[in-house]
C-alpha positions as CSV (number, residue, x, y, z in Angstrom):
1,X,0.0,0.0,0.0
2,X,1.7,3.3,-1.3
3,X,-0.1,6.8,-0.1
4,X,0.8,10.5,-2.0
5,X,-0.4,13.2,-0.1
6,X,-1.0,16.7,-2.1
7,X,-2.8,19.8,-1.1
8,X,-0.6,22.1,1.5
9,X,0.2,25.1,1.3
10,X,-0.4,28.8,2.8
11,X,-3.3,30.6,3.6
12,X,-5.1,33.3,6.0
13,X,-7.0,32.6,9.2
14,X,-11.1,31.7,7.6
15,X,-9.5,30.4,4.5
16,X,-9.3,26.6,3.3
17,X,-7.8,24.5,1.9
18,X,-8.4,20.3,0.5
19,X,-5.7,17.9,0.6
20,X,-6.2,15.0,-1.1
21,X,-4.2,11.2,-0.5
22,X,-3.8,9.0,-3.3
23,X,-4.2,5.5,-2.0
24,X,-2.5,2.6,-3.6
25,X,-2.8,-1.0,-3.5
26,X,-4.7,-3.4,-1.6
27,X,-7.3,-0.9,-1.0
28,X,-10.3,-3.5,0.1
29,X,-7.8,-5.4,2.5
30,X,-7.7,-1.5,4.5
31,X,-9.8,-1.0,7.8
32,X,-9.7,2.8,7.9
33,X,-8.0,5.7,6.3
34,X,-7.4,9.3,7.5
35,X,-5.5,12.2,8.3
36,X,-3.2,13.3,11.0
37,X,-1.0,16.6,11.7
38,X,1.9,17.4,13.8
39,X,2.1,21.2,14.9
40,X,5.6,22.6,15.7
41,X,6.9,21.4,19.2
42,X,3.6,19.1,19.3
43,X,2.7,15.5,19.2
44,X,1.5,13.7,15.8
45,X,-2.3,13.9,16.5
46,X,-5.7,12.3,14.5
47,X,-7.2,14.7,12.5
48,X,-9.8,12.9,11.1
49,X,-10.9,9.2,9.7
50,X,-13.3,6.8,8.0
51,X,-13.5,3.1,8.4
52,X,-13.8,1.1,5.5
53,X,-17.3,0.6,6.9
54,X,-17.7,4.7,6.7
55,X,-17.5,5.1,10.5
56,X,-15.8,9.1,11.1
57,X,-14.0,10.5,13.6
58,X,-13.2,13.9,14.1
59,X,-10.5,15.6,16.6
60,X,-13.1,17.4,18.7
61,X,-10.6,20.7,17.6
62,X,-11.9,20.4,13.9
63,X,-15.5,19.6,14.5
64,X,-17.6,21.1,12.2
65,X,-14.5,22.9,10.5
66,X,-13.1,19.7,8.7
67,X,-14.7,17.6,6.5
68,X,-13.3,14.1,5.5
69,X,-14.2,12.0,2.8
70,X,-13.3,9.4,-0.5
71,X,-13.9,8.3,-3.4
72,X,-15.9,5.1,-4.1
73,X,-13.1,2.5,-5.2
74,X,-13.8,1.2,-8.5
75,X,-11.2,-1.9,-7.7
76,X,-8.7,-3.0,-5.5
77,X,-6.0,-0.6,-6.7
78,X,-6.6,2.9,-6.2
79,X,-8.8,5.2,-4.0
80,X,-8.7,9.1,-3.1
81,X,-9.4,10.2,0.9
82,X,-9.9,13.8,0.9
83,X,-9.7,16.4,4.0
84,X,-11.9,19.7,3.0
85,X,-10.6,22.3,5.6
86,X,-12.8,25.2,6.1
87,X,-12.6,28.1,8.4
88,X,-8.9,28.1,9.2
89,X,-7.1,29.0,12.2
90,X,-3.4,29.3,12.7
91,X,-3.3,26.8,15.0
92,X,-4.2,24.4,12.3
93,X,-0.6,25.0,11.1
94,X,1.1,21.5,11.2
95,X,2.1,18.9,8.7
96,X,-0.4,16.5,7.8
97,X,0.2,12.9,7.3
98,X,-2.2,10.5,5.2
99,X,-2.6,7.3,6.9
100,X,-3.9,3.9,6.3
101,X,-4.0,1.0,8.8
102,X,-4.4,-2.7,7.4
103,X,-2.9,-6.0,7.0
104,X,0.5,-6.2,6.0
105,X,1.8,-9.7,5.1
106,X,5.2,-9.3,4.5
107,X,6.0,-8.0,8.2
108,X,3.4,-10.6,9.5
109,X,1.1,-8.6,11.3
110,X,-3.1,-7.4,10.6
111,X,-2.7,-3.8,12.0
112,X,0.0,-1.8,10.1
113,X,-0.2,1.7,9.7
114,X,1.2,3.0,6.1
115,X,1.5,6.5,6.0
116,X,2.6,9.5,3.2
117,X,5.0,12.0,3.1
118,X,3.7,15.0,4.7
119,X,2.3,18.2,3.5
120,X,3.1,21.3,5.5
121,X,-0.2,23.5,6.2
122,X,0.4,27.1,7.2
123,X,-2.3,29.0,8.4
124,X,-1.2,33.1,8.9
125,X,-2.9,35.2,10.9
């Protein structure tokens, strides 16, 4: 499972922004995808995810502010997760991490988290 995340980049305070997360592979085997962020001098934190049963959770910070969502997988190769981010404040500032968590057979275990590069978000005030 490979994951390409895309869609930083700067903005001002009530602006937004989508990033989106190319999802790769054996996308039916997956039990949830989703987004996390680390802020400067922070821990890595959930931002948002879906089960592959289309259960969401939200970071009670981004309630209301963040939308998550995906495409509807046409086969076992390729999906899209989105994160629509409206209403922006700088403490959203961070890089945000795609994230997967699924089986992963050649290190032998059924909860594996894959993850993308990041993608810096700066919020200005």
């Amino acid at each position: 499972v490979q994951l390409q995340a895309s869609g930083g980049g700067l903005v001002q305070a009530g602006g937004s922004l989508r990033l989106s997360c190319a999802v790769s592979g054996n996308i039916f085997s997956l039990k949830s995808m989703g987004w996390y962020r680390r802020a400067p001098g922070k821990q890595r934190e959930l931002v948002a995810s879906i089960s592959s049963n289309g259960v969401i959770e939200y970071a009670e910070s981004v309630k209301v502010r963040f939308t998550i969502s995906r495409d509807n997988a046409r086969d076992n190769a390729k999906t899209t997760v989105y994160l629509q981010m409206n209403s922006l404040k700088p403490e959203d500032t961070a890089v945000y991490y795609c994230n997967a968590e699924g089986p992963n057979l050649q290190v032998g275990t059924l909860q594996y988290d894959y993850w993308g590069q990041g993608t810096l978000v700066t919020v200005s005030s």
